[in-house]
C-alpha positions as CSV (number, residue, x, y, z in Angstrom):
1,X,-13.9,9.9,-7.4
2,X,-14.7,6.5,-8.2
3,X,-13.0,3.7,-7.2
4,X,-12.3,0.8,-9.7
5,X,-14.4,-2.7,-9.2
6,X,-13.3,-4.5,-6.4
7,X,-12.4,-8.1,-7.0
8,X,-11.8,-9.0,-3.6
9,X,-15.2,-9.6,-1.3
10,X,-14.5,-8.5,2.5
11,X,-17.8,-9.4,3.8
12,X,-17.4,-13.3,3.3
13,X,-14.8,-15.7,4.7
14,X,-11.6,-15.4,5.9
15,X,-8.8,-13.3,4.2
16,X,-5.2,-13.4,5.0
17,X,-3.3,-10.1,5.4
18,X,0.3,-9.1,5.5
19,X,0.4,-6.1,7.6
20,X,2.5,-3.1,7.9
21,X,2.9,0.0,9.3
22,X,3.4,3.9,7.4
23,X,4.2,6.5,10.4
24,X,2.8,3.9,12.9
25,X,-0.5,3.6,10.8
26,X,-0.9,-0.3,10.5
27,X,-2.0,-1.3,7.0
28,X,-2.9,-4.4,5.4
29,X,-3.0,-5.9,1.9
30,X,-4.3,-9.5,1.0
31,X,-1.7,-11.6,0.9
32,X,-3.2,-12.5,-2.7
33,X,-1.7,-9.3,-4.2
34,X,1.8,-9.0,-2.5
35,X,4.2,-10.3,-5.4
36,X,7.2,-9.6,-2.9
37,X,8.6,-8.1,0.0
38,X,11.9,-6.4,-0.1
39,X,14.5,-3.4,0.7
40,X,14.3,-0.6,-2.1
41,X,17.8,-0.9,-2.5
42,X,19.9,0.8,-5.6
43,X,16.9,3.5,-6.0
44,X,17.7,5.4,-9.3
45,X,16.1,8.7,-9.4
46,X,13.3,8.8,-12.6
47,X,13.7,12.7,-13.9
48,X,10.6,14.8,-14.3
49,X,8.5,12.4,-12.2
50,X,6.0,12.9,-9.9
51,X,6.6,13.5,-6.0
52,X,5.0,9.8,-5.4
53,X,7.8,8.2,-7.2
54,X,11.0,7.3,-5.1
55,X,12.6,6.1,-8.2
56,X,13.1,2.9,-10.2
57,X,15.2,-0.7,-8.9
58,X,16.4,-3.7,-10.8
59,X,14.4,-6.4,-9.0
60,X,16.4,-9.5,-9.9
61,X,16.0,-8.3,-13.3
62,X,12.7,-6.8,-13.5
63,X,12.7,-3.0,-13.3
64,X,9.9,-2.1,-10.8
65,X,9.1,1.5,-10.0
66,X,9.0,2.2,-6.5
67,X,6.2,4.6,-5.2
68,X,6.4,6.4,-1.9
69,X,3.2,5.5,0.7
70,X,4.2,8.4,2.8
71,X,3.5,10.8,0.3
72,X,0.6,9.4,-1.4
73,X,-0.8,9.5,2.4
74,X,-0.1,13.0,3.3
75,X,2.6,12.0,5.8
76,X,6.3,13.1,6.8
77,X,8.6,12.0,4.9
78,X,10.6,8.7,6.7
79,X,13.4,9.9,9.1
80,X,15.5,6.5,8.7
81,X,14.4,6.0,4.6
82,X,17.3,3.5,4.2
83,X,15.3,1.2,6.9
84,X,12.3,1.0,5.0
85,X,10.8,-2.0,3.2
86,X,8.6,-2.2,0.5
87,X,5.6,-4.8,-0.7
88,X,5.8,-5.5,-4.4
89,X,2.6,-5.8,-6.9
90,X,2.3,-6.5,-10.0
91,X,-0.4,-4.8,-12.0
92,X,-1.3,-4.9,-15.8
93,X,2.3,-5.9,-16.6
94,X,4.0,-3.7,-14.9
95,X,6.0,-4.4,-11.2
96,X,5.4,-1.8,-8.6
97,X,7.4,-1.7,-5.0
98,X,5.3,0.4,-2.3
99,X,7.7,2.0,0.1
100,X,6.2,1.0,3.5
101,X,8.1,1.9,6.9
102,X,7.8,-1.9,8.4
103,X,6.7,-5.3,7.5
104,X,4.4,-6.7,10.1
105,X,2.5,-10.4,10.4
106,X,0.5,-12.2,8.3
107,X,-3.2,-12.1,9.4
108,X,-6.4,-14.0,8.9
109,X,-9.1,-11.9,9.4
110,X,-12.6,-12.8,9.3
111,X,-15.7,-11.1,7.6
112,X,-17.7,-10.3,11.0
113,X,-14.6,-7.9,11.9
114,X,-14.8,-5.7,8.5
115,X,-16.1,-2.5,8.8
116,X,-16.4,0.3,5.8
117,X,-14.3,3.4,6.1
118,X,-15.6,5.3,9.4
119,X,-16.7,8.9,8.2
120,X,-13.4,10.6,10.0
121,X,-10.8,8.8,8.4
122,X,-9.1,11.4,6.3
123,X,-9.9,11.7,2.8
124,X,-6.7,11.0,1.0
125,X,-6.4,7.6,3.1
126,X,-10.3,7.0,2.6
127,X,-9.8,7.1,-0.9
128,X,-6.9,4.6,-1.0
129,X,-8.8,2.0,1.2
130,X,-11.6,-0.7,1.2
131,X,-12.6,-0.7,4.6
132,X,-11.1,-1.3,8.3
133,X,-10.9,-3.6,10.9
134,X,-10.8,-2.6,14.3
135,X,-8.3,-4.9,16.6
136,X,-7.5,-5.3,19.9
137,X,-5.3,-3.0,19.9
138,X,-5.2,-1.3,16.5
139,X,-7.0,0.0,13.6
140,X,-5.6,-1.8,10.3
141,X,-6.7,0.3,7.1
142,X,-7.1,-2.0,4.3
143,X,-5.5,-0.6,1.6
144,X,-6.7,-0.3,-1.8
145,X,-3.7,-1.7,-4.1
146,X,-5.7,-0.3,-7.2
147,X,-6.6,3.4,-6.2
148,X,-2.9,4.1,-4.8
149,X,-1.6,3.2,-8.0
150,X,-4.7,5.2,-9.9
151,X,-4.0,8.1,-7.7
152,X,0.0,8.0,-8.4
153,X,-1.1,7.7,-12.5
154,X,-3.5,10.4,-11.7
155,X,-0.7,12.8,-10.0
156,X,2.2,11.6,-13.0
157,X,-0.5,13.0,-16.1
């Protein structure tokens, strides 16, 4: 599977992150494509969707579909759901919320500490990620705003 062109380059610079964690998994996205953070509150159920899609929100007055990270991921599903968070996007006109379990910080995050994908990172999160960076006391999986949503489109046809 290919993944789309990447208009973000991890390999020069600094980029700024917000971080947060699926199943104690820290993630990052550049702060660039975070629209909002929020609680998926008032989740309405979308009939005949696929297993990725949590449901739909009014988003002070935009409806944004909310797609579930766990399950996209391979994970468990969230014991405490109504504690989760969610990072919105907006892509091609349309407002997405990805359910995440917690918000972290905001990081800057230079080029020298990118890495691409190690070869033993599963293949479901591989293919929803740019690259890594291996901290102190962490590995933060970049995630790849573009593929999650391609592979949620992919499991909805």
């Amino acid at each position: 599977m290919s993944k789309p062109d990447n208009p973000l380059d991890f390999t020069t610079g600094k980029i700024d992150f917000v971080t947060f964690t699926v199943c104690d998994q820290l993630f990052g996205v550049p702060v660039i494509a975070i629209h909002d953070v929020f609680a998926p509150k008032g989740l309405a159920p979308v009939p005949l969707a696929s297993d990725n899609i949590a449901g739909v929100l009014n988003l002070r007055g935009r409806i944004v579909t909310a797609i579930n990270a766990r399950r996209i991921l391979g994970l468990p599903s969230a014991e405490n759901p109504e504690e989760c968070m969610a990072i919105g996007i907006d892509k091609d006109g349309e407002s997405y919320g990805i359910i995440i379990d917690r918000v972290g910080e905001v990081l800057s995050l230079s080029s020298d500490q990118y890495e691409p994908n190690p070869v033993n990172l599963d293949s479901r999160w591989r293919d929803v990620s740019h690259g890594v960076y291996r901290l102190d006391d962490a590995l933060l999986i970049v995630l790849d705003i573009d593929q999650l949503l391609h592979i949620n489109q992919a499991a909805a046809a």
